[in-house]
C-alpha positions in Angstrom: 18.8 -4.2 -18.7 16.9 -1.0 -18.1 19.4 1.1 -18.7 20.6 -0.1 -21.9 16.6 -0.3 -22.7 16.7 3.4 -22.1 19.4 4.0 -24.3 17.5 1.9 -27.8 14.8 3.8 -26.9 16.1 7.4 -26.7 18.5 6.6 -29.5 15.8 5.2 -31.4 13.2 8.4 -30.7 16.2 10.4 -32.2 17.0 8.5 -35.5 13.8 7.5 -36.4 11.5 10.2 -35.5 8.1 9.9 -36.2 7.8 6.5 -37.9 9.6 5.6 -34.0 5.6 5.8 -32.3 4.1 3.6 -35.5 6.5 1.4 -35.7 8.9 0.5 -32.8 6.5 2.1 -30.0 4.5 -1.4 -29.5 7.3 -3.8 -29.3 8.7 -1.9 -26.7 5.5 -1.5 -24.7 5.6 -5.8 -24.6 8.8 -5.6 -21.9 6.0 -4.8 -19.6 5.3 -8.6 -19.1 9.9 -8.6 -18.2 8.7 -5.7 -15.8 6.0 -8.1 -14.1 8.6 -11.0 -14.1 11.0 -8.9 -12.7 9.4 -7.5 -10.0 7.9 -11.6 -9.3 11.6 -12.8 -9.1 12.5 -9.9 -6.7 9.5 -10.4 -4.6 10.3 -13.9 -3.7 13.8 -13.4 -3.2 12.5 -10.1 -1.0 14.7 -7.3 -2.3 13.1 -4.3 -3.2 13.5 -3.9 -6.8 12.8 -0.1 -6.3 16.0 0.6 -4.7 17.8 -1.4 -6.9 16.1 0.3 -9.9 17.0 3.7 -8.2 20.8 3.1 -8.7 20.6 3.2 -12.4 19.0 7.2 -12.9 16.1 5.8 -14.8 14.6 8.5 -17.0 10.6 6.9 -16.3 9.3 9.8 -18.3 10.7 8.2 -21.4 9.7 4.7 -20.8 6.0 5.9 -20.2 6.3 8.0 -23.6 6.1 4.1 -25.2 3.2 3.4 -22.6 5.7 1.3 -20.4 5.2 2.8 -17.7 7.4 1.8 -14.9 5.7 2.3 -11.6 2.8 0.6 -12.7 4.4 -2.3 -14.1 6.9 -3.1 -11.2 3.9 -1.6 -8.6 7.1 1.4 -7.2 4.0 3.4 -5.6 2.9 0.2 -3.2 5.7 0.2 -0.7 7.1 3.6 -1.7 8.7 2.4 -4.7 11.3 4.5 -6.4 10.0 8.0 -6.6 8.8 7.8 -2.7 11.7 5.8 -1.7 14.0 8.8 -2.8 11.8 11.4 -1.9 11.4 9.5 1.5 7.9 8.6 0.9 8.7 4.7 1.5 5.3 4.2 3.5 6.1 1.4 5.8 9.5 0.4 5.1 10.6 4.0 5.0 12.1 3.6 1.4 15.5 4.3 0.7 15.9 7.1 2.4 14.0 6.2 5.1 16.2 3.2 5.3 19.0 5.3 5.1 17.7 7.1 8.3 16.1 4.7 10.4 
């Protein structure tokens, strides 16, 4: 889902140019409430949507161009999270790499 979000939305930034921010910009931004569900669903199933989210090479840079910005939405700075799972950052749980390690 992300990834072929990422995809409409740099394809999109690329066809349509500047009427992209006016016009397309604020739909977009509304996935933020799918983030929030998404990262519901994973919390009560307990997987770390982080790590799962790191598998697909997420650009976040162009999701927070829109204003969706990623590690807000699906809270990746809480418990590590994406950028300090990889970076082995993971705080408590060690993060992906941490994981890796432990």
């Amino acid at each position: 889902m992300y990834s072929s979000l990422q995809s409409i939305i740099t394809t999109g930034q690329q066809i349509y140019g500047a009427q992209w921010q006016s016009q397309f910009a604020a739909v977009f931004k509304n996935m933020s409430y799918f983030g929030s569900f998404c990262q519901a669903v994973a919390t009560s199933l307990q997987l770390d949507l982080s790590v799962i989210l790191s598998g697909l090479n997420l650009n976040l840079d162009i999701f927070a161009r829109i204003g969706l910005h990623l590690g807000t939405i699906l809270d990746l700075g809480s418990s590590g999270g994406l950028l300090g799972g990889v970076l082995g950052r993971g705080g408590q749980n060690g993060g992906l790499i941490g994981g890796l390690l432990a």
